[in-house]
C-alpha positions, 0 to 999 in steps of 0.5 A: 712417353713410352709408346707413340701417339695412336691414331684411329683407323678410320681417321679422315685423310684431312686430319693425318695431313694435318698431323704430318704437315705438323711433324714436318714444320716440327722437324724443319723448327727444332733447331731454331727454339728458343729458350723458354722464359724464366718463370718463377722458378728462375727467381732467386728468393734471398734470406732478408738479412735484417728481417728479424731486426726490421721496423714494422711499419704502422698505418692508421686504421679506419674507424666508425669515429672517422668523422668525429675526429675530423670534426674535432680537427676543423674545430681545432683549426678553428680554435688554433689558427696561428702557424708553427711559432718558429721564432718563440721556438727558436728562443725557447731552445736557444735563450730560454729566458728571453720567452715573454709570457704575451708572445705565449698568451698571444700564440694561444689566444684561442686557447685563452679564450676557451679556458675563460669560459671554462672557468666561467663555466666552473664558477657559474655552475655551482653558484646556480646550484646552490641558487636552485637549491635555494629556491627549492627550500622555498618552494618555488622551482620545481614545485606545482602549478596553481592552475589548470589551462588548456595549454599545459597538454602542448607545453608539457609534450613540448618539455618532454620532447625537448628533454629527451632529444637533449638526453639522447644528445647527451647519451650520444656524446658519453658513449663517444667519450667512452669509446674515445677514452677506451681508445686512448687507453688502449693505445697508450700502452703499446703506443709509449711501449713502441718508444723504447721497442724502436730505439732498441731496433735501430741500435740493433739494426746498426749494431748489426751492419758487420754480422749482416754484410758477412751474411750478404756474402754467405748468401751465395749458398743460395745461387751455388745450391741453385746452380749445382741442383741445375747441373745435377739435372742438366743432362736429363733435361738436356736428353728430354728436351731432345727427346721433346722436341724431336718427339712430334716428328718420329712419333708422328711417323710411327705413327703413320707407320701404325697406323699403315699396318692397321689398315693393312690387317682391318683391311683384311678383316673387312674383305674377308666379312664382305665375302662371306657376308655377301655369300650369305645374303645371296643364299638367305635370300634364295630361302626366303623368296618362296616363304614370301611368294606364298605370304603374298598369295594368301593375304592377297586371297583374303583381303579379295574376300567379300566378307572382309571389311574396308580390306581393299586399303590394305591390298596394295601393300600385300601385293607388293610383298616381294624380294628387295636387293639382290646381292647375288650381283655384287662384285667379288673381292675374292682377287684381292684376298688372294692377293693379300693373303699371307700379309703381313709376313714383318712384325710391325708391332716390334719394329715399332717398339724397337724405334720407339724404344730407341728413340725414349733413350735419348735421355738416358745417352745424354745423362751418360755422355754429359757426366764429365762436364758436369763434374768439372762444373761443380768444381768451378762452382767451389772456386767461385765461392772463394771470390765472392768471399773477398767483397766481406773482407774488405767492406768499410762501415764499422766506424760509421756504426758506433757513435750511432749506436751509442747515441741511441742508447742513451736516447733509449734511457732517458726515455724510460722515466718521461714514458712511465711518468705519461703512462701513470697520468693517463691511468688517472685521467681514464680513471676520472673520465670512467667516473665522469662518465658513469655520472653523465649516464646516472643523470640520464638514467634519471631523466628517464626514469622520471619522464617515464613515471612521471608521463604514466602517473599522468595517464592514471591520473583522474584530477590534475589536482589528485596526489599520484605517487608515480608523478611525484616520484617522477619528478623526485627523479628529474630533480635528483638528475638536476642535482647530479649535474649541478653537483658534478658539471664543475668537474666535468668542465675542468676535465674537459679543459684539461684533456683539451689543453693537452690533447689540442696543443698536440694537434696543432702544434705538433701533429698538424706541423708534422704532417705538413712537414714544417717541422723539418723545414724548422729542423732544417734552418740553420741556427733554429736548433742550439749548438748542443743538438748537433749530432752531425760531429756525434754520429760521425756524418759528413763535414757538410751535411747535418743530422735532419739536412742528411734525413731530408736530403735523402727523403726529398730525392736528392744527392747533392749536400745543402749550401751552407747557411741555406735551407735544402727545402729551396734548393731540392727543386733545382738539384738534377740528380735524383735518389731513392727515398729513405722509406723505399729502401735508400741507404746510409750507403749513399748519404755518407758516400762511401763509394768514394773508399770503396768500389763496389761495382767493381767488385760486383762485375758479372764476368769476374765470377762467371768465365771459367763456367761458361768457357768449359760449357762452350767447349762440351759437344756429344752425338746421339745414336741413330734410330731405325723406324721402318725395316726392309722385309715392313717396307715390301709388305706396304708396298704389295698391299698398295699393289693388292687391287683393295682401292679398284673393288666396285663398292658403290655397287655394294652400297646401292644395294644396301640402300634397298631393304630386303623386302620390298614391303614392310613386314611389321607395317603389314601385320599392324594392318591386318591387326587393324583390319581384324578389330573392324570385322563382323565375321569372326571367321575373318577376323581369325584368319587375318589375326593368322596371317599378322602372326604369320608375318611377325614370325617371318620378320623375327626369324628370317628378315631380321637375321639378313638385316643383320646381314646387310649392316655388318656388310655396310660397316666393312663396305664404308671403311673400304670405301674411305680408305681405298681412294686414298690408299696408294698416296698414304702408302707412299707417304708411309715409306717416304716419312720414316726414312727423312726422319731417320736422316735429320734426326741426329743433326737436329739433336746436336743443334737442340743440345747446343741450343739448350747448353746455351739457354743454361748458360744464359739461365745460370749467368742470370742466377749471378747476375741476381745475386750479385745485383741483389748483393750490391742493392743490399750491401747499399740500402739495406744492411745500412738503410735509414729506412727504419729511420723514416719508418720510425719517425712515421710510427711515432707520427701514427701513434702519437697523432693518429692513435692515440691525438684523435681519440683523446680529442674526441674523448675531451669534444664529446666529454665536453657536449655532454657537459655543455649540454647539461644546461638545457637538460636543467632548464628543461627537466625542472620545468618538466617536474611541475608537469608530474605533481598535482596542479592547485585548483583555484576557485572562480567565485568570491565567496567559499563554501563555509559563507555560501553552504548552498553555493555550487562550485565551478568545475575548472579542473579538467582530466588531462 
């Protein structure tokens, strides 16, 4: 912004109204803005203290085999319908002798019952293996038909059809396993890895509550930095605030003062063109008045030729070939050239400049007159980091932090041999189960390879009765799946119970109470739990509270301690007082209640850190220079060219005119007549002269008509910017001397008030930076360098991993393990009755006799092609 806004000449009077009713509404307002909202910039971003010692928070992922595992759930649910066993738990952890084995075996009925059939599974598999095996010795299953019937074709497609929906059946629920087993071994690793990781973090996380209440403090750097970069650029922004909002107005009166003497010298330039113009066409059309009498005469002459064919339509036209406009009778401006000669004697150009450029300076005067306070306000700054000091000094959590620490250390160690214990059993299993599975897809491959071949030696096959390689290969193959599954069933069902009985009590006794939150209501109740457990005197927690009592009390939103020998989940519904949940963030700050030790709030208190800032801020004031816009000698020039007569000057004379052309007839309208008429003659004497006399036109437009056309639209752009401007003129002028000496006036009061108002606004802008960051201390200081929430979030890390990412996988790995199994039997049944189907059918002979006793008998054909 170092020149003013420039407005055109020619800018209709609406619109400059418009611009200094603008500046006037600007002028009266600028000492009434407010501040402007804090954006994004006026948001302190504090270090997370404890970021690099956070426990990141897991969520369970979808999966494509999200309806597998919520089938496997509700089969669970079936399987498992009793609810957490409170009381055998309560005995187990307290009396463990006193657990009978019924109060087991009736807990886990349903389990009971699916481990008798798969034990009944195990035991009937192999017996009818070894059956089949013995029947195949003899020859009578898997062996050959002894007839041809018409009902084969339909049973044999029947067996074919069935066998292959049960083998996609089974290659469906193996590729399920093995995705599940892939899964689940995926997730193990990281999932037992995340165990220690955790317990390492939270003894970090509390290790680190001193280092962090001293970083907390330390992060006043960020305000300080903040408010000191302020204040380095306060008095700039200080003078260009002024400077901006004071600019609407001088600009728009240097501008109006610009744009006064730009009339004043294009008014000049146009009165002089039309002038000289006028003069012009007054004398051009002198000139060309005989060229066209005598134009006239000869074209008249020669369309009143008998010999001229269909002529007397264009004899109107040619008559009429004569002078338009006549300028000599327009008024003269010759008056008010001569009194605006000479004009205009000031240089509106520099005065102009001069303003301008006292005006652009503001910033720089401000940031002159500003730098004292400044200093003063850095110093203040130095003490303030001072003070804040003393909130780390006095802060009290250290006896809080190692009773924790050690606990979970030693949780940390223990943990070690159980984990890798899990992680070598699982290599196992996945290794069993790969195996497995790899059969399952060996007897599948065998039931395809031997429908295939077998249905192919079947279409190459003449007689049913015919020996053909193929079928009996096919059928070979479907026997060889028919032992793998008798062979290996038996260790399928027994992996299948195994990872059930696991991977099912962990659902449902476990999984499904945690997620329900009965769990913590066991935990809760007093007396479930031996006195061994009680960590609340080992963490050094409150006389009235205990470990889960606390956890929970925090989690459900309360803030009163649960009655003695009452369970707190009866209780939270009463309790009026609400409190921040563990997972958003609330701290070991208000479970252990150490507001009673230590007033926080007390030294937190804005006004503590903020008077002496805001006390040398108030006192500060400083006056801007005065700016001079229009001079003497500028004034006298606007005002003689409003008296110069330019708005008397008749100009709708001027623009009558021009309305009428320079020549009555169109020239080239004419001459395309006449080249007309020259194609319709038959006298070619005719015919020459009117081609002449087209010529002759076209020439005298060229030459002469459009010269004086020329003319007439230079006078017409001259004429039109007078007669805009000159109605308007005396008002404008007016305006133009009444502006700039208002602006001059106000200029300097609006200033002060605008620096009032903007020292105010950073006042209000840096006490917002403290407010921040105090509030942010205490939030921090109470949730965060202490927090449970790496408690909560732990505890729902270790519920998605055990339950969601690593449960549901296994389950559904032993649930299609265990279809594929189960769908074994119909693939048996199915394939050795498919086997006698491939192999070639016995014939056998209708008549008595044979054919040693009847040499001349005929046999009856009883073998048809299939």
């Amino acid at each position: 912004l170092t020149e003013p806004c420039r407005l055109s000449p020619l800018l209709p009077e609406t619109m400059q109204a418009v611009g200094l009713l603008l500046a006037w509404a600007l002028l009266h307002r600028a000492g009434t803005q407010q501040c402007h909202p804090a954006g994004p910039a006026g948001v302190l971003r504090f270090t997370d203290t404890h970021a690099e010692i956070r426990v990141p928070a897991l969520h369970r992922v979808p999966s494509s085999l999200d309806p597998l595992y919520r089938l496997v759930r509700r089969c669970l649910d079936l399987i498992q319908q009793n609810p957490l066993p409170t009381e055998l738990l309560r005995a187990a952890l307290n009396d463990p002798g006193s657990v009978r084995t019924s109060q087991v075996v009736q807990y886990e009925l349903g389990y009971v019952v699916c481990a008798v059939v798969a034990l009944l599974f195990t035991v009937a598999m192999p017996v009818a293996g070894m059956c089949f095996c013995y029947c195949r010795s003899r020859r009578r299953c898997g062996g050959r038909l002894r007839a041809h019937r018409r009902s084969l074709g339909c049973r044999r497609h029947c067996l074919l059809t069935c066998l292959s929906l049960t083998s996609l059946i089974i290659l469906v629920s193996v590729v399920c396993a093995l995705v599940s087993s892939q899964r689940v071994k995926g997730q193990m690793e990281p999932g037992l890895g995340a165990v220690p990781t955790t317990l390492r973090t939270l003894r970090q996380h509390i290790s680190n509550v001193p280092q962090g209440v001293q970083m907390v403090v330390e992060q006043f750097e960020v305000p300080r930095q903040q408010i000191v970069s302020d204040l380095g650029g306060l008095s700039r922004s200080v003078g260009v605030s002024i400077h901006t909002q004071l600019k609407a107005m001088t600009y728009a009166a240097l501008a109006d003062l610009q744009d006064r003497a730009g009339d004043l010298q294009t008014s000049l330039h146009h009165l002089q063109i039309v002038e000289r113009t006028a003069l012009a066409l007054a004398s051009a059309q002198a000139e060309l008045e005989p060229a066209l009498r005598e134009r006239r005469r000869r074209v008249v002459e020669l369309l009143d030729d008998p010999r001229c064919t269909s002529c007397a339509s264009v004899l109107g036209r040619a008559q009429s070939l004569q002078l338009g406009a006549d300028y000599s009778k327009v008024p003269s401006v010759e008056k008010v050239l001569k009194a605006v000669e000479g004009l205009p004697r000031s240089d509106f150009a520099e005065m102009i400049r001069q303003g301008n450029g006292t005006f652009n300076s503001i910033p720089e005067l401000a940031v002159e007159r500003m730098a004292e306070v400044i200093q003063d306000l850095r110093d203040e700054m130095a003490q303030v980091t001072q003070k804040v000091q003393s909130i780390a000094d006095s802060f009290p959590l250290s006896d809080y932090t190692r009773p924790v620490r050690e606990a979970l250390a030693k949780a940390e160690d223990r943990s070690q041999p159980y984990l890798r214990e899990v992680q070598r059993f699982e290599h196992y299993r996945w290794i069993a189960g790969t195996v497995l599975c790899s059969i399952v897809l060996l007897i599948l491959a065998c039931n395809a390879a031997g429908m295939a071949l077998g249905a192919y030696g079947l279409s190459k096959r003449e007689d049913p009765s015919d020996y053909e390689c193929r079928g009996e290969a096919g059928a070979k193959l479907l026997l060889l799946g028919v032992g793998l599954a008798f062979l290996f069933s038996w260790l399928l069902i027994l992996l299948v119970f195994a990872t059930f009985l696991v991977g099912g009590n962990i659902q449902t006794l476990v999984c499904r109470n945690w997620v329900n939150q009965e769990i913590y209501k066991f935990i809760d109740t007093p007396g479930n739990l031996p006195p061994s457990m009680n960590l609340s005197q080992q963490l050094n927690l409150r006389r009235d509270s205990n470990l889960s009592a606390t956890y929970r009390w925090v989690l459900l939103g309360t803030t009163s301690a649960p009655r003695p020998g009452r369970s707190i989940w009866g209780d939270t519904a009463n309790l009026p007082f609400p409190s921040r949940e563990c997972k958003s963030g609330a701290g070991l700050w208000e479970v252990l209640q150490l507001d009673r030790s230590y007033d926080l709030d007390e030294h937190l208190k804005t006004p503590k850190y903020t008077a002496g800032f805001q006390k040398r801020l108030g006192e500060f004031s400083a006056r801007l220079g005065e700016v001079r816009l229009l001079r003497g000698e500028g004034r006298q020039d606007l005002e003689t060219f409003a008296r110069s007569g330019v708005d008397e000057v008749d100009y709708e004379r001027y623009q009558q005119e021009m309305k009428i052309p320079v020549v009555q007839t169109s020239l080239p309208g004419l001459a395309r007549n006449l080249e007309g008429l020259q194609k319709m003659q038959r006298n070619s004497t005719v015919a020459g002269r009117l081609a002449a006399e087209a010529r002759a036109l076209w020439q005298l437009q060229n030459s002469t008509v459009q010269s004086q056309e020329a003319l007439v639209a230079r006078l017409g752009e001259s004429v039109q910017f007078l007669s805009r401007l000159a109605p308007h003129l005396q008002e404008q002028v007016r305006t133009t001397l009444a502006t700039p000496a208002s602006v001059e006036a106000r200029l300097p009061v609006q200033a002060q008030q605008i620096l009032r108002q903007e020292l105010g606004c950073f006042s209000r802008k840096e006490l917002r930076y403290f407010t921040q960051y105090l509030s942010w201390v205490g939030q921090t200081l109470r949730e965060d360098v202490a927090s449970c929430q790496p408690l909560a979030t732990a505890l729902d890390n270790g519920r998605v991993i055990l339950c969601d990412r690593i449960s549901d996988p296994w389950n559904a790995f032993w649930f299609s393990l265990g279809c594929c199994t189960f769908f074994l039997i119909p693939s048996i049944i199915f394939a050795v009755r498919l086997t006698k189907h491939f192999r070639p059918i016995r014939n056998r002979l209708i008549s008595t006799g044979s054919e040693e006793t009847c040499p001349f008998h005929i046999p009856r054909v009883t073998a048809l092609k299939l």
